[in-house]
C-alpha positions as CSV (number, residue, x, y, z in Angstrom):
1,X,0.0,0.0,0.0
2,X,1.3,3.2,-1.1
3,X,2.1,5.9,1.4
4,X,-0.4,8.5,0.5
5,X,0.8,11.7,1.5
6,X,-2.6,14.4,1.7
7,X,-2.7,17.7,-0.3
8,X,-1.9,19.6,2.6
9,X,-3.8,23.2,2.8
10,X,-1.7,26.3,1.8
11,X,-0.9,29.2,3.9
12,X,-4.3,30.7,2.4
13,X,-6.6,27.6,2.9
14,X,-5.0,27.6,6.2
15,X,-6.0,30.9,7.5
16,X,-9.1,30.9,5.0
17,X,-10.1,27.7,7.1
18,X,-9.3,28.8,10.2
19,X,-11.8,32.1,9.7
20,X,-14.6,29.3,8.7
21,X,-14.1,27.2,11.8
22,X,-14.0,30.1,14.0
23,X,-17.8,31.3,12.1
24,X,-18.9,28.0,12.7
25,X,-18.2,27.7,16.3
26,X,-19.0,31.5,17.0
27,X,-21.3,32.6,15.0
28,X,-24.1,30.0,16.5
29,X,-22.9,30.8,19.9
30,X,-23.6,34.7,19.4
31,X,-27.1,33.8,18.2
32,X,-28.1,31.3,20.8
33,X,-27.4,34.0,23.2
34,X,-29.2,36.3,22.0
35,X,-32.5,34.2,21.1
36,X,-31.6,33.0,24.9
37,X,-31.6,35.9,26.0
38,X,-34.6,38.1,24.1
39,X,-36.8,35.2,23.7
40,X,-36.2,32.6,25.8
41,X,-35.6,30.0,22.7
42,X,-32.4,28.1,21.5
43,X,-31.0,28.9,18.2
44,X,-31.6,25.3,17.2
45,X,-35.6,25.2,18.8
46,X,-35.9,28.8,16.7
47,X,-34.1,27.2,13.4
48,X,-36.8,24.6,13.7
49,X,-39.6,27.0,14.2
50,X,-38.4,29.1,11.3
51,X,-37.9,26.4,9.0
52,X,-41.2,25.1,9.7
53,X,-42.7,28.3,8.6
54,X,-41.2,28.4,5.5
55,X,-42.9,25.2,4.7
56,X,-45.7,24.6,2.8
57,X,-48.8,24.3,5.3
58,X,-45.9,25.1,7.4
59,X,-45.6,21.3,8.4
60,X,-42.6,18.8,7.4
61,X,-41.6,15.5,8.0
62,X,-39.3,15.1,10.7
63,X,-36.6,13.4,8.9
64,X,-36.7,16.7,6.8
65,X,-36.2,18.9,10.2
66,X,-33.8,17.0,11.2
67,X,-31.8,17.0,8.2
68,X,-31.6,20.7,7.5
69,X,-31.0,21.5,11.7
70,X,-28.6,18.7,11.2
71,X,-29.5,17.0,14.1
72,X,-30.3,13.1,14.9
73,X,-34.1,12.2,14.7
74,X,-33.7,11.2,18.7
75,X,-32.3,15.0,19.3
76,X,-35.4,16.4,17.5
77,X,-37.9,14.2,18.6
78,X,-36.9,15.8,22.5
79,X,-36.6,19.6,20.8
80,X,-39.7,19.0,19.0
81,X,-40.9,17.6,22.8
82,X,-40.1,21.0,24.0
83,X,-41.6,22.6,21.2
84,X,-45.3,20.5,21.8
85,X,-44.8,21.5,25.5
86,X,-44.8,25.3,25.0
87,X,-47.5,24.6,22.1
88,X,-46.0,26.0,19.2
89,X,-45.0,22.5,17.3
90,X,-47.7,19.6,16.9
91,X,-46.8,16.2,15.4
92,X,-48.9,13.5,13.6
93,X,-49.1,10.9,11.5
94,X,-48.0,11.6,7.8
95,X,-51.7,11.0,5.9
96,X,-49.3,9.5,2.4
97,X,-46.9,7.5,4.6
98,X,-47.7,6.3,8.1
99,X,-44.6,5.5,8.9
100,X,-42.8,9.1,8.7
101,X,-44.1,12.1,11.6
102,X,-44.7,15.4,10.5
103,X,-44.4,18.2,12.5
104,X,-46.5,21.2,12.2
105,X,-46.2,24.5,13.4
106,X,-49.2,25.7,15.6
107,X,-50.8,29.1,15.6
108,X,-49.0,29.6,18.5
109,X,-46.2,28.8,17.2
110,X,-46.3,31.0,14.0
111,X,-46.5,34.3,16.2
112,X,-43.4,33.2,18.8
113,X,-41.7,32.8,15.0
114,X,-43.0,36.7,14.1
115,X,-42.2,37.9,17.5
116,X,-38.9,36.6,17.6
117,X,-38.4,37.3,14.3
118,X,-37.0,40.9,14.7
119,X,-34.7,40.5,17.4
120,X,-33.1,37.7,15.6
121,X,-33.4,39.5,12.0
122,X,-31.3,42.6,14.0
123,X,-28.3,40.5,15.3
124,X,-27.7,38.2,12.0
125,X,-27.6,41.5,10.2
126,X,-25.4,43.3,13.3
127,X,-22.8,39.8,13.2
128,X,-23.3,39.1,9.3
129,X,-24.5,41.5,6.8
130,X,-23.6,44.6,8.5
131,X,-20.0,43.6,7.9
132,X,-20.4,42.6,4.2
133,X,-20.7,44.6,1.0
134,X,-23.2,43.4,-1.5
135,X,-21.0,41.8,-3.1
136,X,-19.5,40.0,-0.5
137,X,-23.1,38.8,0.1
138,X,-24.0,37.3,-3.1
139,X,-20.3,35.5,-2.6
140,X,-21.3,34.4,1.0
141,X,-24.3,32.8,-0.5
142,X,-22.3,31.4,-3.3
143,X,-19.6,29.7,-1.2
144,X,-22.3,28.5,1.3
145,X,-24.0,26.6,-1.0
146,X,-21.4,25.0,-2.5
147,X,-19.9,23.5,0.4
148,X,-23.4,22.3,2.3
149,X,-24.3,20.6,-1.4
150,X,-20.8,19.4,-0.9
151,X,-21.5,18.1,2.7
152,X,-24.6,17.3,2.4
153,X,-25.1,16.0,-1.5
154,X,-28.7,15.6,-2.0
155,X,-29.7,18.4,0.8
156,X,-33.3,20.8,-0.2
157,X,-32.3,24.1,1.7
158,X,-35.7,26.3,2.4
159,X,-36.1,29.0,0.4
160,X,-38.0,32.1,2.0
161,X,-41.2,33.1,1.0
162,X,-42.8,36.6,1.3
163,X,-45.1,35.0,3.6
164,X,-42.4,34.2,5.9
């Protein structure tokens, strides 16, 4: 077996990498706090919510959920737990396959989603956009894309509606 030696990053990929891991661990952080804080919801609970009401009907299976908050089906099923518990989620039966859950956002739900919508809104553009150019934005979404089709071949990301 041939020693296979790995393309090792260069002093750019390094420090470009770097900047990425450091978003990824931070950036999450900043906004938990704050939905902590303002609304007392977890940035995954309100990434759930939100993505729910993007849906059509504003339901989804839970598989779905789980795949774009990119957490194990045991992880949501106790968020979504939460969620019921507070009444802004619901699940039930999927009516074309019995054997897949949907979840639902509730009325309820829906306006914790438009009330903390703001607050949120404010700090992703006060940590994100606020520091970009327009450019720079159109290349975020660019690059983004790329590497979660990349992770995660296959992956439907929600697109917002006006609705929403």
């Amino acid at each position: 077996m041939p020693d296979a030696t790995p393309p090792w990053l260069t002093d750019d990929q390094t420090r470009a990498w770097i900047a990425l891991a450091s978003t990824l661990v931070w950036l999450p952080a900043a906004l938990d706090e704050q939905l902590q804080r303002d609304a007392g919801i977890s940035h995954v609970e309100y990434t759930v919510l939100s993505w729910l009401s993007m849906q059509p009907s504003r339901s989804a299976r839970m598989s779905d959920v789980a795949a774009l908050a990119n957490v194990q089906l045991s992880h949501l099923s106790r968020i979504a737990s939460r969620l019921e518990e507070r009444g802004w989620l619901s699940r039930s039966r999927d009516p074309r396959d019995g054997r897949a859950t949907l979840a639902t956002l509730t009325s309820e739900g829906w306006d914790k989603v438009v009330a903390t919508a703001p607050g949120h809104v404010e700090e992703v553009q006060r940590l994100v956009f606020g520091v970009l150019s327009a450019a720079q934005v159109t290349q975020l979404q660019t690059i983004c894309e790329s590497i979660v089709h990349a992770a995660r071949p296959g992956l439907c990301l929600p697109t917002p509606s006006d609705s929403a």
